[in-house]
C-alpha positions in Angstrom: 1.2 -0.3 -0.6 -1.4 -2.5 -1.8 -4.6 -3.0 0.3 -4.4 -6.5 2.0 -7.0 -9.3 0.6 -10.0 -9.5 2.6 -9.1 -13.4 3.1 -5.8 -12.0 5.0 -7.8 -9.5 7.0 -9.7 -12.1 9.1 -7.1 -13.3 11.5 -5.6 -9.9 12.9 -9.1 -8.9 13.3 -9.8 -11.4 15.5 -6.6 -10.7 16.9 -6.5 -7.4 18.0 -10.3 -8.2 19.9 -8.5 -11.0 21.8 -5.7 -8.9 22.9 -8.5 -5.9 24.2 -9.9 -8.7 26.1 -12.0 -10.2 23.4 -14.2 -6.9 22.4 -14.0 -3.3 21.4 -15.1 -0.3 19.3 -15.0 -0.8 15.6 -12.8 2.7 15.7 -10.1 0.8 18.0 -10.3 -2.4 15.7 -9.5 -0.6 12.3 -6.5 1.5 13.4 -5.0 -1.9 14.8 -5.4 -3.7 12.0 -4.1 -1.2 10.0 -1.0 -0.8 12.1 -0.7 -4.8 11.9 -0.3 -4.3 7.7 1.9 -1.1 8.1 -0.6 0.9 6.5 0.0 5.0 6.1 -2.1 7.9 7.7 -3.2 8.4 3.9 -4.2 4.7 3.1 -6.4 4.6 5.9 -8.2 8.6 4.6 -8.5 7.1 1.2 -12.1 7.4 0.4 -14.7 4.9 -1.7 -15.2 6.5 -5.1 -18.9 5.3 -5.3 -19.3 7.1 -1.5 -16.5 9.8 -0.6 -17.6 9.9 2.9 -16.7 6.6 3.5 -13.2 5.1 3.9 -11.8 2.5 2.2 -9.9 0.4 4.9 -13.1 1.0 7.7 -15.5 -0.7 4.4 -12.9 -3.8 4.0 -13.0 -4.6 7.5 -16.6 -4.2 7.9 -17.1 -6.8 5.3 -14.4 -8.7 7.2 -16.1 -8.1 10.1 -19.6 -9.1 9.0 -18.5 -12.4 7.1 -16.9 -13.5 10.6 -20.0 -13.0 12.5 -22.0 -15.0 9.5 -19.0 -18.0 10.4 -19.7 -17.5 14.0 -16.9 -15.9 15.0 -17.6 -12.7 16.1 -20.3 -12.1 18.0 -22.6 -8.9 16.2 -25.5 -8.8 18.6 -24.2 -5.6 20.5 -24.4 -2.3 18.5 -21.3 -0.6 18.6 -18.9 -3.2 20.1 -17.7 -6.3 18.8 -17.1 -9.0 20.9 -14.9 -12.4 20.0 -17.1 -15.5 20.5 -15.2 -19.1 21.5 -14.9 -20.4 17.8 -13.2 -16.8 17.5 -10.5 -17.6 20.0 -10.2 -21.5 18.5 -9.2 -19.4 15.7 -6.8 -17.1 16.9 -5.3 -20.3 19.2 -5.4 -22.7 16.9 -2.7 -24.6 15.0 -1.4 -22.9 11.5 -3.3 -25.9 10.0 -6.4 -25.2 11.7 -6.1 -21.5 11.4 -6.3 -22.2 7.6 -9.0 -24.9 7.9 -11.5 -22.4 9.5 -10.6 -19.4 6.8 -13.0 -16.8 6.0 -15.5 -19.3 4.3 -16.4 -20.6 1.3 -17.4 -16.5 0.4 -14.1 -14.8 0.6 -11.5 -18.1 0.5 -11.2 -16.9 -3.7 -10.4 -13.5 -4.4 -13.9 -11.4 -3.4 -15.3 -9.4 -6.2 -14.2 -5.8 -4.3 -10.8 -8.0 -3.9 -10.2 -7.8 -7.5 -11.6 -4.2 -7.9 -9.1 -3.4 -5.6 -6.3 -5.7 -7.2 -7.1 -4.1 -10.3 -7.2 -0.6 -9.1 -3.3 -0.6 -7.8 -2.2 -2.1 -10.7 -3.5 0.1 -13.2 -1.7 2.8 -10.6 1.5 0.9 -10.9 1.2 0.7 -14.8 0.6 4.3 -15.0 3.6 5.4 -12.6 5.6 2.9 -15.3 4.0 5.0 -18.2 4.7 8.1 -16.8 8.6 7.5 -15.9 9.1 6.6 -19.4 8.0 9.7 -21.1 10.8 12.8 -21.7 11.0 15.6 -19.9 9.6 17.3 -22.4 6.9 15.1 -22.7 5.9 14.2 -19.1 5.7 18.8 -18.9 2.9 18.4 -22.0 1.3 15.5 -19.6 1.2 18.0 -16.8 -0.5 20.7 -18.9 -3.1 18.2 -19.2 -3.6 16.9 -15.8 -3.9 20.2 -14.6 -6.4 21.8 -17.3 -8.5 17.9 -16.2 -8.4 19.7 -12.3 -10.0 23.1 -13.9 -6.8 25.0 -14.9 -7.5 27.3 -18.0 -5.4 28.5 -20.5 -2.1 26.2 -19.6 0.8 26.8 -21.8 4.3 24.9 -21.1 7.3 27.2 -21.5 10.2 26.9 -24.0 13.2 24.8 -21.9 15.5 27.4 -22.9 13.7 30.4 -21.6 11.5 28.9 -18.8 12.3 30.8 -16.0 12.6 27.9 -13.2 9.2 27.0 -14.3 7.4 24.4 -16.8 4.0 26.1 -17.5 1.4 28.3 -16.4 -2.4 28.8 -16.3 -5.0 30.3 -15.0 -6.9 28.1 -12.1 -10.7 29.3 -11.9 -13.0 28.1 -8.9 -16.4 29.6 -9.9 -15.9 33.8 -10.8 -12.3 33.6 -9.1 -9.2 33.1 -11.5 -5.8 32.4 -9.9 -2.6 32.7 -11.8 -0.5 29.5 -11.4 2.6 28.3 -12.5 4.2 24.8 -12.1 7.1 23.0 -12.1 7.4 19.3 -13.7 10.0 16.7 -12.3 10.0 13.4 -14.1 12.2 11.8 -11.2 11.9 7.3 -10.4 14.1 7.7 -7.1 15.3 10.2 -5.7 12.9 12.4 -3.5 12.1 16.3 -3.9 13.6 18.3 -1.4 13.0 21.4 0.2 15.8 23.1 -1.9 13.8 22.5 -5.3 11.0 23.6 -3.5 12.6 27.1 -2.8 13.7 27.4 -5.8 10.7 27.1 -7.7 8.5 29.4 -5.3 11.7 32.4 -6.0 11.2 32.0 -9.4 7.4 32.8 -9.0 7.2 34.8 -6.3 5.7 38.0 -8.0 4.1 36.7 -10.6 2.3 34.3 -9.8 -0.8 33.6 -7.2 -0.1 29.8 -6.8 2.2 27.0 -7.9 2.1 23.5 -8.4 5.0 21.4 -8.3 4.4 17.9 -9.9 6.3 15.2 -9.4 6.8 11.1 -10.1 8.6 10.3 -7.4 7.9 11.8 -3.8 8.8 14.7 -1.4 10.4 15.1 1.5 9.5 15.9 4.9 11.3 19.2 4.5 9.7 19.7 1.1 6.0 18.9 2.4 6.8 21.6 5.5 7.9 24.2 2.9 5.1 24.0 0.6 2.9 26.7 3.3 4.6 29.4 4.3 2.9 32.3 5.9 3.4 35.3 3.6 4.4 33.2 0.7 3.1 31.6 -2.5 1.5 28.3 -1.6 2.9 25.5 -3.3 0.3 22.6 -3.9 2.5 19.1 -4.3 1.4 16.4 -6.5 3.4 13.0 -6.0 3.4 9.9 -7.9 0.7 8.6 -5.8 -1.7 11.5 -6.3 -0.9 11.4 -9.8 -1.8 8.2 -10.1 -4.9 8.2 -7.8 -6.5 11.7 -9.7 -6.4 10.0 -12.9 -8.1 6.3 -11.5 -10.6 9.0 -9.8 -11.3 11.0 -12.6 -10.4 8.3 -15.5 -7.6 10.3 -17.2 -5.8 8.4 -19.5 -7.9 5.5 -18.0 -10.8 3.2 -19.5 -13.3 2.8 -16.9 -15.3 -0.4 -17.3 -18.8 -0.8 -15.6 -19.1 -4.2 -13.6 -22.7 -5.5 -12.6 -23.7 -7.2 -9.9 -27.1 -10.3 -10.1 -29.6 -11.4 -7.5 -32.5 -13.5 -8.2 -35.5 -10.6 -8.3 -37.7 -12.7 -6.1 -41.1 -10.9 -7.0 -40.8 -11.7 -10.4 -42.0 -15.4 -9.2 -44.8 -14.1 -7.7 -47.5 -15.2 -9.5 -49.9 -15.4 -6.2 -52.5 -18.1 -6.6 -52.7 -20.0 -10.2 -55.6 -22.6 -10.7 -53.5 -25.8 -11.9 
């Protein structure tokens, strides 16, 4: 799903402080409000491309976070804990009307600049789940070839429909001096899930041959299918969803435009002309 707007983050913030007795760790604070949105394990691991080490959802609420203490809301003079102040609980007591009326400020009440980065971001995702479900078989398999030679597969070929095995392609996957023959499998599916039967299949029809398989998909797996793709003894099968499609070619701008954005400050030395005889 869609990360909420920082404007919507503010109240359940200051929420979930008043129902741990108006403070807490910021660790405590972030998996609340994520389980207040329904976020997934995944959205809340999903890193910043500018910084992989930190998460996404722990950076929105942060911002959140420090835009409330600016208001006068949360109070931000103890290190590691944040504390509700009284114009906090107003807030979160508040009528509807006056919930509104206090906001997040005059900073984040239009959508924030990382708002719309983020806005933008899952809809270019969207769009390119759309583009992808309405290519051919044939032609979502050539798509795969790609993806997979963008993630450092060498020497991918898809295989003739007629003769394919139970497999689309192959290729060679090199990390450094190591080569690892891989095959995959391509499923251009809009509904119905991958199950563990497919799954399988597709590792029978390697077994042997091959090192490693992918099995790319445009819909999603299930449970069974995810459990299956390790097995002890076995070929590994790595799984690619929509969603990971999707999110490897935002990351690494396949079959995406990537358009810098620039920030401006006033660059306050530059009026520093020291002492000027008038």
């Amino acid at each position: 799903m869609p990360f909420p707007k920082q404007k919507d983050v503010a109240l359940p913030l200051l929420i979930a402080l008043a129902d741990r007795g108006g403070q807490a760790r910021p660790r405590d604070v972030y998996g609340s409000v994520a389980d207040y949105f329904g976020l997934s394990e995944s959205e809340r691991e999903q890193r910043l491309d500018s910084t992989p080490s930190v998460r996404k959802w722990w950076n929105l609420v942060q911002w959140v976070r420090q835009h409330l203490v600016e208001q006068g809301e949360i109070d931000g003079s103890t290190r590691g804990i944040w504390k509700i102040t009284d114009k906090g609980r107003l807030r979160v007591t508040g009528s509807p009307a006056e919930k509104t009326a206090a906001g997040l400020g005059e900073g984040i009440t239009e959508s924030s600049l990382q708002d719309l980065v983020n806005s933008n971001r899952d809809a270019v995702k969207s769009r390119l789940l759309t583009e992808l479900n309405s290519l051919t078989p044939t032609q979502f398999e050539h798509f795969c070839r790609e993806l997979l030679q963008h993630l450092g597969y060498r020497d991918v070929e898809v295989t003739q429909r007629s003769a394919d095995g139970g497999l689309d392609g192959f290729g060679d996957f090199k990390q450094g001096v190591v080569s690892i023959k891989s095959a995959f499998q391509a499923k251009r599916w809009k509904d119905a899930s991958v199950g563990r039967p497919e799954i399988d299949k597709f590792r029978g029809a390697i077994q042997g041959d091959y090192e490693h398989g992918v099995f790319i998909t445009t819909s999603r797996f299930a449970k069974p299918a995810q459990e299956a793709s390790y097995k002890k003894g076995a070929v590994t099968i790595l799984l690619l969803d929509g969603a990971s499609i999707t999110e490897l070619m935002v990351e690494r701008a396949i079959g995406v435009l990537r358009e810098p954005l620039y920030l401006y400050d006033i660059d306050s030395e530059f009026f520093d002309f020291g002492e000027v005889d008038e």
